[in-house]
Backbone as a printed PyTorch tensor [residue, N CA C, xyz], in Angstrom:
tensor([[[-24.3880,  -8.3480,   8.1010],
         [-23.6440,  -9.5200,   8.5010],
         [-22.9460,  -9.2170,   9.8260]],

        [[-23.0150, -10.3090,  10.7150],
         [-23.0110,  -9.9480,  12.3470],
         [-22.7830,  -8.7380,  12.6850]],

        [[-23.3770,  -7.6020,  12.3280],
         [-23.9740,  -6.5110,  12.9550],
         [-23.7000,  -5.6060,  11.9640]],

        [[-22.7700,  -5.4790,  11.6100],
         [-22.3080,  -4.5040,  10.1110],
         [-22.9670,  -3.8890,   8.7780]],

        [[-22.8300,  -3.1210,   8.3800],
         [-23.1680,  -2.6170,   7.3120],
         [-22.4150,  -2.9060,   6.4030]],

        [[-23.2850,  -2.8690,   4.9320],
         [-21.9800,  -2.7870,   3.5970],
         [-20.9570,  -2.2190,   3.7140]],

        [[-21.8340,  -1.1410,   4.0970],
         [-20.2900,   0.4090,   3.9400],
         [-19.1020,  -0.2350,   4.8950]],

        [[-19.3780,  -0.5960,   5.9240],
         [-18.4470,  -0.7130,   7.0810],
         [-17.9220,  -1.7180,   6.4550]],

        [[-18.1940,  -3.0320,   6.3140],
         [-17.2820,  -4.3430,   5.4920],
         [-16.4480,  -3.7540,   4.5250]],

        [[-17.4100,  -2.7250,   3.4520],
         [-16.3910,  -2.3330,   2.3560],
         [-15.3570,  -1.2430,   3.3580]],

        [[-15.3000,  -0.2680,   3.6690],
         [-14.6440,   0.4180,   4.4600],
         [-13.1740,  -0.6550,   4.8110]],

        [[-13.8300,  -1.5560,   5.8360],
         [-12.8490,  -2.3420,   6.5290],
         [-11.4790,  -3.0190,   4.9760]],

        [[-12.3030,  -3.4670,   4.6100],
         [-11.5360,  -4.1060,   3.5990],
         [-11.1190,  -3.2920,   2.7240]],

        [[-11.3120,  -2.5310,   2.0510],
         [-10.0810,  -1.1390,   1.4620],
         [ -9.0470,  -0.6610,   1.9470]],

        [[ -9.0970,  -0.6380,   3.5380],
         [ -8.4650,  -0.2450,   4.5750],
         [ -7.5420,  -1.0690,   4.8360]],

        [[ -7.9860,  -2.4400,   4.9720],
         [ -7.0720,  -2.9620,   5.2620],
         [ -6.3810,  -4.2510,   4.6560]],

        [[ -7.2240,  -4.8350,   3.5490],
         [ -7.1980,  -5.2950,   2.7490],
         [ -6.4270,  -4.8390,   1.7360]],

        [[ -6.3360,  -3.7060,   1.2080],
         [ -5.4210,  -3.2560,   0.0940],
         [ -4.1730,  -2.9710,   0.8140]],

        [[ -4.1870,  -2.4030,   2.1230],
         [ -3.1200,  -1.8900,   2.9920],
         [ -1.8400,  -3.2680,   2.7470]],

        [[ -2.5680,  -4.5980,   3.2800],
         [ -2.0420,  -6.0070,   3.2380],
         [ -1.4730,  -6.0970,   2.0810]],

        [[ -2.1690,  -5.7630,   1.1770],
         [ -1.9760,  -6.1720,  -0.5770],
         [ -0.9280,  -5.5080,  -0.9040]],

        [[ -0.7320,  -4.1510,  -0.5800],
         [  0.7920,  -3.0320,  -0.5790],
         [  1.3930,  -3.5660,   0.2970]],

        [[  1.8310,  -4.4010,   1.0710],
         [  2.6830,  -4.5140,   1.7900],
         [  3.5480,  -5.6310,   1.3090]],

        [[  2.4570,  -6.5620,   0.6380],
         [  3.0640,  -7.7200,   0.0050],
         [  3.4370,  -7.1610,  -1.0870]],

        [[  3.1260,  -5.7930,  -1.9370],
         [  3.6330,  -5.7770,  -3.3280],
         [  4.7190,  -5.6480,  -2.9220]],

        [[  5.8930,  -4.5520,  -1.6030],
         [  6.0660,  -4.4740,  -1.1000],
         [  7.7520,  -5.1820,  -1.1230]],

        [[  7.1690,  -6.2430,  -0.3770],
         [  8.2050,  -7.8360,  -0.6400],
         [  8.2340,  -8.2270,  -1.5500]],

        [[  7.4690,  -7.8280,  -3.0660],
         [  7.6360,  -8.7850,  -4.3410],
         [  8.7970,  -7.4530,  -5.3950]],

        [[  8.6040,  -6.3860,  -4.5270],
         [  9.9320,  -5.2410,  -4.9510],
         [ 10.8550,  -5.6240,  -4.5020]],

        [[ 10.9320,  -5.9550,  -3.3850],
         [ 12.5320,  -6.1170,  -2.5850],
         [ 12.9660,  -7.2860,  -3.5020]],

        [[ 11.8080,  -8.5420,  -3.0560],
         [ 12.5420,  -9.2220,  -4.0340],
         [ 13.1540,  -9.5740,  -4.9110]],

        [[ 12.3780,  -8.8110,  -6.3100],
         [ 12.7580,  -8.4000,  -7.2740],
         [ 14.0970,  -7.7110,  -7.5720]],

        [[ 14.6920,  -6.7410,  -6.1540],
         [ 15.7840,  -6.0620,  -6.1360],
         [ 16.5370,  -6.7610,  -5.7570]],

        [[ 16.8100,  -7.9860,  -4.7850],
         [ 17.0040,  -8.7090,  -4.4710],
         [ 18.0860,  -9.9230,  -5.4690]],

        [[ 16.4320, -10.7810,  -6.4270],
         [ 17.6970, -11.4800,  -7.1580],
         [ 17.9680, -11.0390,  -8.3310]],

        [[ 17.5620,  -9.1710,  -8.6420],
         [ 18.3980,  -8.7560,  -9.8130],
         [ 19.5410,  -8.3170,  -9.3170]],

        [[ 19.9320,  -8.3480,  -7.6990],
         [ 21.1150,  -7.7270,  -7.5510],
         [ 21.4650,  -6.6570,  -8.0140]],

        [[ 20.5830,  -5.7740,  -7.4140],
         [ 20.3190,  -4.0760,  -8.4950],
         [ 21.1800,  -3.4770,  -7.8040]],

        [[ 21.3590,  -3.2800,  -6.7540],
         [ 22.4610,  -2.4340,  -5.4210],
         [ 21.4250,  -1.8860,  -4.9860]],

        [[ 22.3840,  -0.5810,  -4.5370],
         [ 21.6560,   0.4150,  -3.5640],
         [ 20.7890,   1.2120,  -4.3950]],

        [[ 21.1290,   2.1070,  -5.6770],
         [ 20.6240,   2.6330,  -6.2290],
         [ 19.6660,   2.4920,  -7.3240]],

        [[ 19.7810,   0.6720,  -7.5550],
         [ 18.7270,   0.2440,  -7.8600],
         [ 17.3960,  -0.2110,  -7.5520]],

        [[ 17.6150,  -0.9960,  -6.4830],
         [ 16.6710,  -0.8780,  -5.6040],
         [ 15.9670,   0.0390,  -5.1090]],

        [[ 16.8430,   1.5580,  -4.8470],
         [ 15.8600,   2.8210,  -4.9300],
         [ 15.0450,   2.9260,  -6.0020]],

        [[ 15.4730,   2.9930,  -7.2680],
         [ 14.8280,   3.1830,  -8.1360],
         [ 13.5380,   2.7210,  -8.7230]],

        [[ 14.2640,   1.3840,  -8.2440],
         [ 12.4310,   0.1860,  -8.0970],
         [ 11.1690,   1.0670,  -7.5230]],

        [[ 12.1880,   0.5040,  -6.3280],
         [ 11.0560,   0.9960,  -5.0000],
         [ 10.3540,   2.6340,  -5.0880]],

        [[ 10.6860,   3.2640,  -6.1210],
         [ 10.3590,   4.8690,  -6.3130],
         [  9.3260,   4.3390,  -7.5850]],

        [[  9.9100,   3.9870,  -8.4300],
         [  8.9150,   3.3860,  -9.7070],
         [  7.8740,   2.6430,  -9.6120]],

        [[  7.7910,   2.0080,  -8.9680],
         [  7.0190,   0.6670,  -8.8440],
         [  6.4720,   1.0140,  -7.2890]],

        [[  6.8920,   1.4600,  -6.4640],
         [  5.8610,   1.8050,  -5.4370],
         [  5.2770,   3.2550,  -5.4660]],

        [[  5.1600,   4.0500,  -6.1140],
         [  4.7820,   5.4180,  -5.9040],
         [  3.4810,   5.4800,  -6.1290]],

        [[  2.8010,   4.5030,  -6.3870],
         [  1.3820,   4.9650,  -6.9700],
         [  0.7580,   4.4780,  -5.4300]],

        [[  1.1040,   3.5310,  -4.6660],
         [  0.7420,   3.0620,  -3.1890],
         [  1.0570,   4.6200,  -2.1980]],

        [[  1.4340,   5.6650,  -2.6730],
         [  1.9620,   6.8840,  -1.8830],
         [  1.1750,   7.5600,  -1.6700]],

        [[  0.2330,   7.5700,  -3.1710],
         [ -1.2160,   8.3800,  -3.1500],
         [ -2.3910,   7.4440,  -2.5700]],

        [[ -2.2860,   6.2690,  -2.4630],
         [ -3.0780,   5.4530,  -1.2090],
         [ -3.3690,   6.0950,   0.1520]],

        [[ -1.9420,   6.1840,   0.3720],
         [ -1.4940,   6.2370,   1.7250],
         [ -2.0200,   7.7260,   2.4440]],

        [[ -2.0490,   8.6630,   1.2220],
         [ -2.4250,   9.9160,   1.4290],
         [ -3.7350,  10.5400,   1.1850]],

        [[ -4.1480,   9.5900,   0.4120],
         [ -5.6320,   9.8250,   0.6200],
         [ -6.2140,   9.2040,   1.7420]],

        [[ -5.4730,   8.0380,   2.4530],
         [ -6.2810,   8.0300,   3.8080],
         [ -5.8460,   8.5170,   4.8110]],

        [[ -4.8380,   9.1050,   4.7170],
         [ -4.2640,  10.5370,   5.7080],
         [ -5.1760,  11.4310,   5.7030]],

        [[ -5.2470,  12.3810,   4.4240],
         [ -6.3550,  13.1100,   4.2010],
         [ -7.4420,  13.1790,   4.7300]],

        [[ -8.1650,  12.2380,   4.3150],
         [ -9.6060,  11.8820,   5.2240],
         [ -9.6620,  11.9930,   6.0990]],

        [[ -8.7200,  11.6130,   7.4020],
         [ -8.5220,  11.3410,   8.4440],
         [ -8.0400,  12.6090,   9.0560]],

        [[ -7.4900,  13.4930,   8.5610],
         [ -7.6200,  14.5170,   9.0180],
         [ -8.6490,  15.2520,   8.9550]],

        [[ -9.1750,  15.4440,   7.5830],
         [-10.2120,  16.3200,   7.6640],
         [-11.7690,  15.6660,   8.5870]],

        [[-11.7060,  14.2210,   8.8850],
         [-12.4790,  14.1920,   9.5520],
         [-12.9780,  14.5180,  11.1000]],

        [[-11.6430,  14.8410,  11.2140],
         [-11.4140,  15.8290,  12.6440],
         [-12.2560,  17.2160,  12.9740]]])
């Protein structure tokens, strides 16, 4: 499809497509911290709970990216 490969579409869209998708989960944490009115240390806590699994995302495409060097 206009010039691309599977791999490359799928590539693109893991990349950046899920990237988008964490960013919005993202805003649906804050929010969440937001109108529970959690404070400071709740809102950490969210954002440690509920975002940590997006950490190992982030680092497996670090990873790659280094070693593809």
């Amino acid at each position: 499809m206009f010039g691309y490969t599977e791999a490359e579409i799928a590539g693109f869209g893991l990349t950046f497509g899920v990237g988008a998708f964490m960013l919005y989960m993202l805003f649906i944490i804050g929010q969440l911290a937001w109108e529970s009115k959690a404070g400071k240390f709740g809102t950490f806590v969210l954002f440690l709970g509920l975002a940590f699994g997006m950490v190992g995302f982030a680092a497996k495409f670090v990873i790659q990216w280094v070693l593809e060097k």
